[in-house]
C-alpha positions as CSV (number, residue, x, y, z in Angstrom):
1,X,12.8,78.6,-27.9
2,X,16.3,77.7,-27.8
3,X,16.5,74.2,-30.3
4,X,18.9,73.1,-27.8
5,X,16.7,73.6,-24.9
6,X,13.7,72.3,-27.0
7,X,15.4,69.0,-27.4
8,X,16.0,68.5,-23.7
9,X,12.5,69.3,-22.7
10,X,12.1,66.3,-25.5
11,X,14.1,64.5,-23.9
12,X,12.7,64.6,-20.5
13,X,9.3,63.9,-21.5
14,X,7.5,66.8,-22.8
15,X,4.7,65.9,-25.4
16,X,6.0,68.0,-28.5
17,X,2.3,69.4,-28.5
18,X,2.5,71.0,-25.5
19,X,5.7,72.7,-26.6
20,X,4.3,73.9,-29.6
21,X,1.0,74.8,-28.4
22,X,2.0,78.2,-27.1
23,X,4.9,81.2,-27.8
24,X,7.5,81.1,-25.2
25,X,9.8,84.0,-24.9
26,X,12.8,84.0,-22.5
27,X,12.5,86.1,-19.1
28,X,15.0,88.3,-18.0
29,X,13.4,90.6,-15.6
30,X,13.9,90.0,-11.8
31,X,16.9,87.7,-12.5
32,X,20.3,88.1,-11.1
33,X,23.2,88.4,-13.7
34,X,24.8,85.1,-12.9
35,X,21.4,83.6,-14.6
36,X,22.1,84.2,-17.8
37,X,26.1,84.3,-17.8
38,X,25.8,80.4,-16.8
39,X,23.5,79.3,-19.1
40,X,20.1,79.1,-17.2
41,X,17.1,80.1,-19.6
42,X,13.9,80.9,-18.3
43,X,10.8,80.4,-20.9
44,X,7.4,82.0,-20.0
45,X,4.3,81.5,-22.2
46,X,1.9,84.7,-22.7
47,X,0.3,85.3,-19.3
48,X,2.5,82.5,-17.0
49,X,4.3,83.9,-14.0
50,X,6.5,82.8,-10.9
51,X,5.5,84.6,-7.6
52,X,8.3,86.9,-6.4
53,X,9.3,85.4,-3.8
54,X,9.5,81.7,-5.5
55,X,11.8,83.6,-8.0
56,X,13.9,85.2,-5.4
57,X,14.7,81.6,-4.0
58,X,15.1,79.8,-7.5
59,X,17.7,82.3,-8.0
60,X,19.5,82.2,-4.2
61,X,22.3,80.0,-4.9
62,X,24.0,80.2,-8.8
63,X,23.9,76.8,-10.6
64,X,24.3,76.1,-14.3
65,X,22.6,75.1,-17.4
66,X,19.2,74.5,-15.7
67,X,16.1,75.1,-18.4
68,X,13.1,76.1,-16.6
69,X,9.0,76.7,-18.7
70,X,6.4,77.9,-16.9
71,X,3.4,77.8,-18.7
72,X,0.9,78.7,-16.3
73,X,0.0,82.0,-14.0
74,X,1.7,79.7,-11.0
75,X,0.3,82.4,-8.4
76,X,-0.3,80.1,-5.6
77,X,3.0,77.9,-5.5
78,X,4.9,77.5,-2.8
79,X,8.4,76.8,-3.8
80,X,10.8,76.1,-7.3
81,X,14.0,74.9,-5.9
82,X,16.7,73.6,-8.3
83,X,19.4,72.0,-6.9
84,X,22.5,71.8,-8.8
85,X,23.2,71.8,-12.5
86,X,21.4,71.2,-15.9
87,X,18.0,70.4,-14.4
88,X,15.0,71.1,-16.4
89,X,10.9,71.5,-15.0
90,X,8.8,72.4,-17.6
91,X,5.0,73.3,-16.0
92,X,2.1,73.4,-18.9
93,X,-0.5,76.2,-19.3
94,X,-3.0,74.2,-17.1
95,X,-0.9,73.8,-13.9
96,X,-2.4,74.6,-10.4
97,X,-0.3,73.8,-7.3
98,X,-2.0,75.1,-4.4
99,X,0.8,75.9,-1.7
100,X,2.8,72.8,-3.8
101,X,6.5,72.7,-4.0
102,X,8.8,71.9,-6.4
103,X,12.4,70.4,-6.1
104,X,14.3,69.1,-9.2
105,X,18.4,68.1,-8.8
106,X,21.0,68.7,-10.5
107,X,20.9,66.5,-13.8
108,X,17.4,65.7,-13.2
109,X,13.8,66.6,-14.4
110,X,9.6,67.6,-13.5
111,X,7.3,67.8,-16.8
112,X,4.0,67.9,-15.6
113,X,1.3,68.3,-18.6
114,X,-1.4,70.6,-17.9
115,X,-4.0,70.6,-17.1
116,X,-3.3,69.6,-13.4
117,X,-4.9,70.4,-10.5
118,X,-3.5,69.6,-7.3
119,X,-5.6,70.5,-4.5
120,X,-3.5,71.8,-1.7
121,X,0.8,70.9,-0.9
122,X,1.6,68.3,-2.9
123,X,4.8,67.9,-3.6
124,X,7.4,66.7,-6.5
125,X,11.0,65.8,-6.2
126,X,13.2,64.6,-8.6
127,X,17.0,64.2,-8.0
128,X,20.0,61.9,-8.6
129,X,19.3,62.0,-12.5
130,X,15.8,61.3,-12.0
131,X,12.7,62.4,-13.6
132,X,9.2,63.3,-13.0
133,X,6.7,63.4,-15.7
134,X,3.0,63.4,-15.4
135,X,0.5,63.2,-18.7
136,X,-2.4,66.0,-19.2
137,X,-6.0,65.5,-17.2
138,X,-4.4,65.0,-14.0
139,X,-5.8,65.1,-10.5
140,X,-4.5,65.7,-7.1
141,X,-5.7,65.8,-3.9
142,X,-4.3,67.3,-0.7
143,X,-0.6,66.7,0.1
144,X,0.2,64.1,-2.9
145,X,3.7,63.3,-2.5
146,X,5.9,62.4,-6.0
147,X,9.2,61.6,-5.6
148,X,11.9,59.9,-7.5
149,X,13.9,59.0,-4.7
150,X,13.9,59.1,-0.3
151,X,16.8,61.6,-0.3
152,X,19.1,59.2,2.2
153,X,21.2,56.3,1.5
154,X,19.5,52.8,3.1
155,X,22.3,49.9,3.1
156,X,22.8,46.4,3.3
157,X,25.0,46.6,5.9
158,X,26.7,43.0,4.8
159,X,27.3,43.8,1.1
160,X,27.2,47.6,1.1
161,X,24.3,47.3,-1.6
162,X,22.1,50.3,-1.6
163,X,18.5,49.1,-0.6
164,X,16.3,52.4,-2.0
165,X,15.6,53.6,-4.8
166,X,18.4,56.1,-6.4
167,X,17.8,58.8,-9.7
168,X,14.6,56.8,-9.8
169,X,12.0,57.3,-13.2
170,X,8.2,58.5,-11.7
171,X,5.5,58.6,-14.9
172,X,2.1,59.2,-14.2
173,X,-0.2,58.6,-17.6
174,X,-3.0,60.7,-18.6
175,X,-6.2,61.4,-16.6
176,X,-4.8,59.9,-13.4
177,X,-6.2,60.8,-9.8
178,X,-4.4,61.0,-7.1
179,X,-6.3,60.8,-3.7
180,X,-5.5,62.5,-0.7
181,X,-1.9,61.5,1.1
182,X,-1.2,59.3,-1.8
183,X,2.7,58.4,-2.0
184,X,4.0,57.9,-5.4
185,X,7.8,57.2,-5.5
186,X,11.0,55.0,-7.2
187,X,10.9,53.4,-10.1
188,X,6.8,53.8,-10.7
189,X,4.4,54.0,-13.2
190,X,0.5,55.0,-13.2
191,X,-1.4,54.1,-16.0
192,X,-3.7,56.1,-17.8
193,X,-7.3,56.5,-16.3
194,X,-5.8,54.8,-12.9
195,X,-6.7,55.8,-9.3
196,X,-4.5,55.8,-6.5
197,X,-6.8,55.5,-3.0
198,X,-6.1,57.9,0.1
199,X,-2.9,57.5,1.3
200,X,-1.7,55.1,-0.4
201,X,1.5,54.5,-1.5
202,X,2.6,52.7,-5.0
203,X,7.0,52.3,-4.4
204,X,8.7,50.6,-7.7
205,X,5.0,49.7,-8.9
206,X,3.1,49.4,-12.1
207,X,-0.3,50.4,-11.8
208,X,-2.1,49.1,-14.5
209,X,-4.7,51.3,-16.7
210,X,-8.0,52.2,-15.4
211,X,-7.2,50.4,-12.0
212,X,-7.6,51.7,-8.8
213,X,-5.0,50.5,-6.1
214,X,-5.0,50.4,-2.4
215,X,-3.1,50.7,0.6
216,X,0.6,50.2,1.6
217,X,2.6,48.7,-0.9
218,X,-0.7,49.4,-3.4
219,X,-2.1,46.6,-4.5
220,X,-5.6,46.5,-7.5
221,X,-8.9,46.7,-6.0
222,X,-10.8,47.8,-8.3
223,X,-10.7,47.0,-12.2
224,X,-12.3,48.7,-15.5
225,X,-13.2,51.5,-14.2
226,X,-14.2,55.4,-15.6
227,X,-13.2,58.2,-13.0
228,X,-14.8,61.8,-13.4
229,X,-13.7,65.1,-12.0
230,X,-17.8,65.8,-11.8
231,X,-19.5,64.5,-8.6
232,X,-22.1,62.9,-10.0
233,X,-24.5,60.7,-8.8
């Protein structure tokens, strides 16, 4: 990999053992020749894959710099939209997004650690120079929705001040679960080992570790506790 490229994945939150834990060569098969002439790279690990047609529609509209890793076979994903230049998404060996979809702006960035197992449509948007990143052990249920920002403009109308959150920063610690319709947006954190109840949302939160939070805005409602992804009695 590119040392360049390397340090931005740093940069937007990739665990430099994840990088290293794998080969990545750079792709060049089914990509158009404006790809490579302004500057994208595409890195795949030994195995990892984009479905055709989510390749065909990364590639629809030229836009530059943009570093994309895929380390996973990512058969079932929806959609990998970048839109506009120098984004990076970097997906770990690990990654499962049923029927998910992808968006990541221009100047912005996605790092989700495998493994991750989302469930069924979830999605994850980053924009505005914001940035996505999600730690390894991480579980999603059906249509989890991650997203730096609410992609209009809300106002005061007296001062003019934006109201909503804009290029927000979204982390999600390790061994996190997401229930099912949980909402996880602006300037928010999730802390290791936390759980975020069925449709939920946590907005410009802290959730703190080993927590599970509740309702709309989240709030704790459980402490000290030990999720599992076994169902066990």
């Amino acid at each position: 990999m590119d040392p360049e490229h390397r340090q931005r994945l740093r940069e937007a939150g990739v665990d430099a053992e994840a990088l290293d834990a794998r080969d990545w060569h750079l792709a060049v098969d089914g990509l158009p020749d404006w790809w490579a002439e302004l500057g994208n790279a595409l890195y795949l690990a030994e195995g990892a894959s984009l479905p055709e047609r989510v390749l065909r529609d990364l590639t629809l509209i030229p836009f530059h710099d943009a570093v994309v890793v895929v380390g996973s076979p990512m058969t079932w994903l929806a959609s990998l939209l970048v839109g506009g230049d120098r984004a990076t998404v970097f997906l770990d060996a690990g990654v499962q997004l049923t029927a998910g979809e992808i968006y990541c702006g221009g100047g912005s960035s996605v790092a989700l650690h495998g493994p991750l197992v989302a469930t069924r449509c979830a999605v994850v948007d980053a924009r505005n120079g914001g940035t996505v990143v999600a730690g390894a052990d991480q579980l999603w249920a059906a249509n989890v929705y991650v997203a730096t920002d609410d992609m209009h403009r809300l106002a005061d109308r007296a001062t003019g001040e934006r109201l909503n959150p804009f290029g927000a920063h979204v982390r999600l610690g390790r061994h996190v679960w997401l229930c099912r319709d949980a909402v996880v947006t602006g300037h928010a954190e999730v802390a290791d080992g936390a759980v975020v109840a069925m449709r939920s949302v946590v907005r410009g939160q802290k959730v703190p570790a080993h927590a599970v939070v509740a309702g709309v805005p989240a709030r704790v409602v459980r402490e000290d506790v030990a999720w599992s992804h076994d169902d066990l009695p």
